[in-house]
DODOLO-979096 format. One line per 10 residues: their letters; for each residue x, y, z of N, C-alpha, C, O. Coordinates in nm, 2 decimals, decimal comma, always signed. Atoms other than C-alpha are relative to their C-alpha. Layout:
! DODOLO-979096
a> X/Y/Z/X/Y/Z/X/Y/Z/X/Y/Z | ...
END
This chain:
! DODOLO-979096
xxxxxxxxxx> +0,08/-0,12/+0,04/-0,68/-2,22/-0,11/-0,13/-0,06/-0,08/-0,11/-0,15/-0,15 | +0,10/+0,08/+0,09/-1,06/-2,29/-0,24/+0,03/+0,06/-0,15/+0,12/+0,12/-0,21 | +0,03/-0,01/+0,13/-1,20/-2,27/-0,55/-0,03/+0,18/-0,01/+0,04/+0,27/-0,06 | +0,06/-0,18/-0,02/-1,36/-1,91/-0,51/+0,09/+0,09/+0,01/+0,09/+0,19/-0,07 | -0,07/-0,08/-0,01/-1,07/-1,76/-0,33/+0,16/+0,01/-0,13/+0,26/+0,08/-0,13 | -0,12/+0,04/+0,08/-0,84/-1,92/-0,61/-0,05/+0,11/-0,12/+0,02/+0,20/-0,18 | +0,10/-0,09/+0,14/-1,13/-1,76/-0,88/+0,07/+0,19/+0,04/+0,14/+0,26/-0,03 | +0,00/-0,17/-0,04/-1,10/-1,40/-0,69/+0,14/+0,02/-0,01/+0,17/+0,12/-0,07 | -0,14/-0,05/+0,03/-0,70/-1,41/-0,70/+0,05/+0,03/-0,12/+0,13/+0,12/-0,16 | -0,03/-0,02/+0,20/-0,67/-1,45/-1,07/-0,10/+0,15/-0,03/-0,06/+0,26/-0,08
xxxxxxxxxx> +0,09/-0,11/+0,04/-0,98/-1,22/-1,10/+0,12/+0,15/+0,08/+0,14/+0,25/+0,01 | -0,07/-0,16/-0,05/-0,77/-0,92/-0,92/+0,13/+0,01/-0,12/+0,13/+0,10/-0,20 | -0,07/-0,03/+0,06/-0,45/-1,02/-1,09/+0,00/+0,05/-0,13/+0,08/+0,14/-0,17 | +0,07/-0,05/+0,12/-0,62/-1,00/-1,44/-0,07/+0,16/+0,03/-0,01/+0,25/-0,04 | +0,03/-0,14/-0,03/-0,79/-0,67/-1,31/+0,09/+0,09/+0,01/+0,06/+0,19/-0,05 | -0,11/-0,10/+0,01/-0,46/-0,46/-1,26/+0,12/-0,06/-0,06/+0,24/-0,06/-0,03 | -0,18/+0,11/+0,10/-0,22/-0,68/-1,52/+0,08/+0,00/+0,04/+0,18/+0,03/-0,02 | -0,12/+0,08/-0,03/+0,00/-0,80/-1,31/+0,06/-0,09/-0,06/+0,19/-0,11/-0,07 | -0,15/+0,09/+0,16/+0,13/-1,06/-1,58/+0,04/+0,03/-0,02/+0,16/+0,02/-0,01 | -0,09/-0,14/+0,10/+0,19/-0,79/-1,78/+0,09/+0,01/+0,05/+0,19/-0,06/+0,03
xxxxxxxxxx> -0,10/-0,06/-0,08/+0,36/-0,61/-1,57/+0,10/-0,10/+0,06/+0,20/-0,03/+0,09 | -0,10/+0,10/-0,05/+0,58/-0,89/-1,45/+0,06/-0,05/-0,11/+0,18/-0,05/-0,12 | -0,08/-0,01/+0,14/+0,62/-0,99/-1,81/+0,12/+0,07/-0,03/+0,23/+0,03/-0,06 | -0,03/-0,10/+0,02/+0,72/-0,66/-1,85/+0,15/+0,02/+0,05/+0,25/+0,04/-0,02 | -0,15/-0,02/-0,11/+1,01/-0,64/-1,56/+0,07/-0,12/-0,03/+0,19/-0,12/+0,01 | -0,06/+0,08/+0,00/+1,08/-0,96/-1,67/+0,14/+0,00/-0,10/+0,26/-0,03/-0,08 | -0,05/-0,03/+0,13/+1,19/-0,89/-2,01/+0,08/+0,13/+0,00/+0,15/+0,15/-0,09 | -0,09/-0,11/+0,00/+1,35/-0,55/-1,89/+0,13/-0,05/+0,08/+0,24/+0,01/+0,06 | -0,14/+0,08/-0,07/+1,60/-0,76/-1,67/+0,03/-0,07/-0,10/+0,15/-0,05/-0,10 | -0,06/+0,09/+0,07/+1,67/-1,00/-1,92/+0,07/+0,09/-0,10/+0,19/+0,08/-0,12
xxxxxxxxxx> -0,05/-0,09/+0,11/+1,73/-0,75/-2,18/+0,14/+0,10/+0,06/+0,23/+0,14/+0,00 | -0,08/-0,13/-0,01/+1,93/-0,50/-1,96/+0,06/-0,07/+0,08/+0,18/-0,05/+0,04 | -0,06/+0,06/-0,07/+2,07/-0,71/-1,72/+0,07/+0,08/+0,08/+0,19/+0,08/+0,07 | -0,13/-0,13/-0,07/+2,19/-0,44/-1,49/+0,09/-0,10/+0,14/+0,08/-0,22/+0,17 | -0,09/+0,08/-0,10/+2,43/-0,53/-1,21/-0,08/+0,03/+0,15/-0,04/-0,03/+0,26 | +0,06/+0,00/-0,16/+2,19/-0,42/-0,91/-0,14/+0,02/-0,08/-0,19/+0,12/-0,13 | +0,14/-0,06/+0,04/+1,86/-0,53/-1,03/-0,12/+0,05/+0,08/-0,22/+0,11/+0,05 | +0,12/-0,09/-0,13/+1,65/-0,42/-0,71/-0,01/+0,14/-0,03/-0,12/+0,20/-0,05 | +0,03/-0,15/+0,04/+1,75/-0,05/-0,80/-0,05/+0,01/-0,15/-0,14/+0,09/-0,18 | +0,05/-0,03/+0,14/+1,71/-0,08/-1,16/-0,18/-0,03/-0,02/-0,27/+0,04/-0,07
xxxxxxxxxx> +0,21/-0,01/-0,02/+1,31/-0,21/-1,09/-0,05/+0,10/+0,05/-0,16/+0,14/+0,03 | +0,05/-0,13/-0,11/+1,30/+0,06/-0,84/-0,02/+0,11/-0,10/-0,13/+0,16/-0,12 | +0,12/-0,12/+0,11/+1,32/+0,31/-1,12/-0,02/-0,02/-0,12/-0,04/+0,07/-0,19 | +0,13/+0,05/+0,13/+1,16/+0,11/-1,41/-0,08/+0,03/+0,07/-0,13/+0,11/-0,01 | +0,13/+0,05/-0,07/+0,89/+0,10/-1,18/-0,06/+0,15/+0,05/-0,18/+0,19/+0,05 | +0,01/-0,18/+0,02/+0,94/+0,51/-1,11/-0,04/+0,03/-0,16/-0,16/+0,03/-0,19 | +0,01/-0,03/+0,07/+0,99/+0,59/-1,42/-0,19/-0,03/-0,11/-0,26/+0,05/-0,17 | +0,10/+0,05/+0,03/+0,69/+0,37/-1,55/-0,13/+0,12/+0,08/-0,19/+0,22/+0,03 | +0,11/-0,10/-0,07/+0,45/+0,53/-1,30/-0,01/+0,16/-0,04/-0,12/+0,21/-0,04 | -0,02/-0,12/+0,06/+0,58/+0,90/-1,42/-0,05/+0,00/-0,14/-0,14/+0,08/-0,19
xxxxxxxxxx> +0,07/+0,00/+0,18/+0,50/+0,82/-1,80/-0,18/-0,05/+0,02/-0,27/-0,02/-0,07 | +0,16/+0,02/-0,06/+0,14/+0,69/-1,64/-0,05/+0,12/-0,01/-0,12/+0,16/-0,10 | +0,03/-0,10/-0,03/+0,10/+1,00/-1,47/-0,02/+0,09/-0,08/-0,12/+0,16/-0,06 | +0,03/-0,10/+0,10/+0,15/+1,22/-1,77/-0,04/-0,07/-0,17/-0,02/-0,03/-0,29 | +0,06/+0,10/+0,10/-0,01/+0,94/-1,98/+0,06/-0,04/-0,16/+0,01/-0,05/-0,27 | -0,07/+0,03/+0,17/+0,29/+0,85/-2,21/+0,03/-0,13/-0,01/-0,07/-0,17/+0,06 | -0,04/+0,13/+0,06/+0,41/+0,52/-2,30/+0,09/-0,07/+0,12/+0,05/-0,18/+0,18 | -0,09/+0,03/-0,06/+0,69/+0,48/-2,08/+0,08/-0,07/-0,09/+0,09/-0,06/-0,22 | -0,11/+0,04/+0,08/+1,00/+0,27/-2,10/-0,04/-0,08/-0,11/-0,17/-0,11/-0,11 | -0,01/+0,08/+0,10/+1,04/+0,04/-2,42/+0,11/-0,07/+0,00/+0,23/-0,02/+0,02
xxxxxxxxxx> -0,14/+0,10/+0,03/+1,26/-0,26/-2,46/+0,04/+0,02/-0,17/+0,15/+0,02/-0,22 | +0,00/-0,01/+0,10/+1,18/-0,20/-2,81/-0,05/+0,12/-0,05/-0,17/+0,14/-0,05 | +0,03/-0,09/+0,05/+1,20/+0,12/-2,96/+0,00/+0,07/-0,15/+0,03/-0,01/-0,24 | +0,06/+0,01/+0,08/+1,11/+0,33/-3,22/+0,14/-0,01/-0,10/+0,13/-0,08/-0,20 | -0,12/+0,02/+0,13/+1,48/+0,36/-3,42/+0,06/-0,17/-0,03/+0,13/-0,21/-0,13 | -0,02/+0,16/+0,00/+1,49/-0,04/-3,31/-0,11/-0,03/-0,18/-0,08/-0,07/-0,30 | +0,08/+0,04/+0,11/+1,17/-0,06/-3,54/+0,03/+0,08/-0,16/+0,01/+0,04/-0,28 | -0,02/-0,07/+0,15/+1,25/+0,18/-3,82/+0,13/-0,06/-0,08/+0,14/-0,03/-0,19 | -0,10/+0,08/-0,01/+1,58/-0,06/-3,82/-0,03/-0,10/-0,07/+0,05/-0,15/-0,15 | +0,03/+0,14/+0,02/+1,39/-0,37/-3,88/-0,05/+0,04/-0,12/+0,00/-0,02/-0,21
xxxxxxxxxx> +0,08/-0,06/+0,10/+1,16/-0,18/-4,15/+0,11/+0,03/-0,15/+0,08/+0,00/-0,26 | -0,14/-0,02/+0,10/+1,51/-0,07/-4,35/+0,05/-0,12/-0,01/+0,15/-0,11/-0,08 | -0,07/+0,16/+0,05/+1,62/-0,45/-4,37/-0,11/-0,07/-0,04/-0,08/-0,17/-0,11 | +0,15/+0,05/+0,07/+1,25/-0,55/-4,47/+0,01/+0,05/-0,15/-0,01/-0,03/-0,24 | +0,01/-0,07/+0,09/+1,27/-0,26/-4,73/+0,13/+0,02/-0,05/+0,20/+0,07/+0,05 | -0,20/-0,03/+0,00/+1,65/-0,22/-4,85/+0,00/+0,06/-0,12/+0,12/+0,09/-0,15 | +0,04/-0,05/+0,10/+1,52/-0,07/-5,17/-0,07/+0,18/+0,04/-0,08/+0,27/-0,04 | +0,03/-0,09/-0,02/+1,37/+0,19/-4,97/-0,17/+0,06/-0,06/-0,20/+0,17/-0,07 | +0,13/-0,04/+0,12/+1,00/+0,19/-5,18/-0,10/+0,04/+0,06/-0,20/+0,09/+0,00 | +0,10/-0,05/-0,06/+0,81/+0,24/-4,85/-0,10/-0,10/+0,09/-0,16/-0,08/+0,19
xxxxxxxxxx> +0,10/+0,10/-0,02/+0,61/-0,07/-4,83/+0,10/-0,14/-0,01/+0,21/-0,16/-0,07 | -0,02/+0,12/+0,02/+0,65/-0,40/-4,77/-0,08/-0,15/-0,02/-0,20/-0,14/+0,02 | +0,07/+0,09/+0,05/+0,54/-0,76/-4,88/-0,11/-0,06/+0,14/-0,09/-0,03/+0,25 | +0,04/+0,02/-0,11/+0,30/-0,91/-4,66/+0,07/-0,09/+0,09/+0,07/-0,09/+0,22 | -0,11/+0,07/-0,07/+0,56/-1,20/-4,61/+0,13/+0,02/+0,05/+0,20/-0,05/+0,11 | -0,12/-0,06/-0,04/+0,82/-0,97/-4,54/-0,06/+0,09/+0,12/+0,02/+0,12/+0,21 | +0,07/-0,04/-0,16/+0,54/-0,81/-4,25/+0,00/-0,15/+0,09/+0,06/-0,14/+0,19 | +0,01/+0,12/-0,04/+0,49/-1,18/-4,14/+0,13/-0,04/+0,09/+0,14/-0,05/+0,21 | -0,12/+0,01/-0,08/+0,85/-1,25/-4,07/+0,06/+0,12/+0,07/+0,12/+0,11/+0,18 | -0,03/-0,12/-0,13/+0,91/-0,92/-3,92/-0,06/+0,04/+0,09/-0,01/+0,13/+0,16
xxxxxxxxxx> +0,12/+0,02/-0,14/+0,64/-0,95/-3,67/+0,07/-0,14/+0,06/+0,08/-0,14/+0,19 | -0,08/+0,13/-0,04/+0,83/-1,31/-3,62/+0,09/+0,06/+0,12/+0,08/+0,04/+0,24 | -0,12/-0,08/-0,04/+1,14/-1,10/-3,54/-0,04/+0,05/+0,12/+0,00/+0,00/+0,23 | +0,04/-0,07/-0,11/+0,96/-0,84/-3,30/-0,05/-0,09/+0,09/-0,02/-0,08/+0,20 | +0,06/+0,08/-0,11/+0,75/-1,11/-3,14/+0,11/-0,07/+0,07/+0,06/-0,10/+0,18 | -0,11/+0,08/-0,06/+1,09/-1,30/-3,02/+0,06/+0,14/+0,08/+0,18/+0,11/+0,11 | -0,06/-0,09/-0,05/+1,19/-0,99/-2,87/-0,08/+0,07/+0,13/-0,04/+0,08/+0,24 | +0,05/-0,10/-0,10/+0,96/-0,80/-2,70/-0,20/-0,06/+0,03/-0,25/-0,13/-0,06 | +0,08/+0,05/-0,08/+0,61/-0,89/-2,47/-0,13/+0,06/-0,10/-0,13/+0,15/-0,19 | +0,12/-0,05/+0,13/+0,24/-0,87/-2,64/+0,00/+0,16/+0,02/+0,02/+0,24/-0,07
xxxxxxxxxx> +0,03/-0,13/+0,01/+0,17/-0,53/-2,45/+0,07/+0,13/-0,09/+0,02/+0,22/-0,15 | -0,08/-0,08/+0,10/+0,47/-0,37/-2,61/-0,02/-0,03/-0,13/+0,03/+0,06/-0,20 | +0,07/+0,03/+0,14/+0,32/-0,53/-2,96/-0,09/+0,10/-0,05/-0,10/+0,17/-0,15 | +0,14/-0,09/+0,02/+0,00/-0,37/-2,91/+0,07/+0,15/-0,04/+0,07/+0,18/-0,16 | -0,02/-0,15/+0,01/+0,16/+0,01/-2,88/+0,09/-0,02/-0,12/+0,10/+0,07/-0,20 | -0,08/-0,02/+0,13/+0,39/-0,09/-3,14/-0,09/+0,02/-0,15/-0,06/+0,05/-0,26 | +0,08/+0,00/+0,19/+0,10/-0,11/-3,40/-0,04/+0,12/+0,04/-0,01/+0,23/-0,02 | +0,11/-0,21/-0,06/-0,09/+0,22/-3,25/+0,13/+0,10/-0,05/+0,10/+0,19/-0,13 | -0,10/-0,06/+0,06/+0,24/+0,36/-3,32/+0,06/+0,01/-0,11/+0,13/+0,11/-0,13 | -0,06/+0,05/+0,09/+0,35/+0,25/-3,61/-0,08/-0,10/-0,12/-0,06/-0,22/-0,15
xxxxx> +0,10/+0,05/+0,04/+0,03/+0,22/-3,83/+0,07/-0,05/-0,13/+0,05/-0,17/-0,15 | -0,10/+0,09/+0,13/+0,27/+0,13/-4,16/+0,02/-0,11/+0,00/+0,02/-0,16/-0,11 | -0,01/+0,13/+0,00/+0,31/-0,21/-4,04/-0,08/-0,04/+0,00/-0,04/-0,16/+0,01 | +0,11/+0,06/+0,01/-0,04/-0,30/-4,04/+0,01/-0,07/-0,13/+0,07/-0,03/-0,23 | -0,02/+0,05/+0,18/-0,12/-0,55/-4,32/-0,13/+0,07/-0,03/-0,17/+0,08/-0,15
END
């Protein structure tokens, strides 16, 4: 493959996130490990496009009672807030878990964890 048509393949892949998205299914198999994974991408991949369509989030490997979970073992006192090195390692935690894109919506969602 040349140089150009090597340039324009990355350029498309980058244009419709396909990493992502492959990230994405990657980390939903590894996490769920279903026993027929062809059907189970079949409807992540439904499902996904339906939460598109009506422009919600879709699935989550990491959701929100996951994070309000990690936030109560950050805070165990309950005071609301936490330290910045208790944000630090808890971004540690989530980053070992789940892919950047699901990061990103995790902060849009969940403006309390900002430092």
């Amino acid at each position: 493959m040349s140089l150009d048509r090597t340039s324009e393949a990355n350029d498309y892949l980058k244009a419709h996130r396909i990493p992502e998205l492959m990230e994405n299914l990657t980390s939903q198999l590894i996490y769920q490990q279903p026993d027929n994974p062809r059907e189970f991408l079949k409807e992540y991949l439904t499902n996904l496009k339906a939460a598109r369509e009506r422009r919600g989030d879709g699935p989550k490997l990491f959701g929100e009672e996951n994070l309000k979970s990690l936030f109560g073992m950050l805070d165990p006192v309950g005071s609301g807030s936490i330290t910045k090195t208790q944000y630090v390692e808890g971004n540690k935690y989530v980053e070992g878990i789940i892919n950047t894109q699901a990061r990103v919506q995790i902060q849009k969602d969940f403006p309390i964890l900002r430092s």
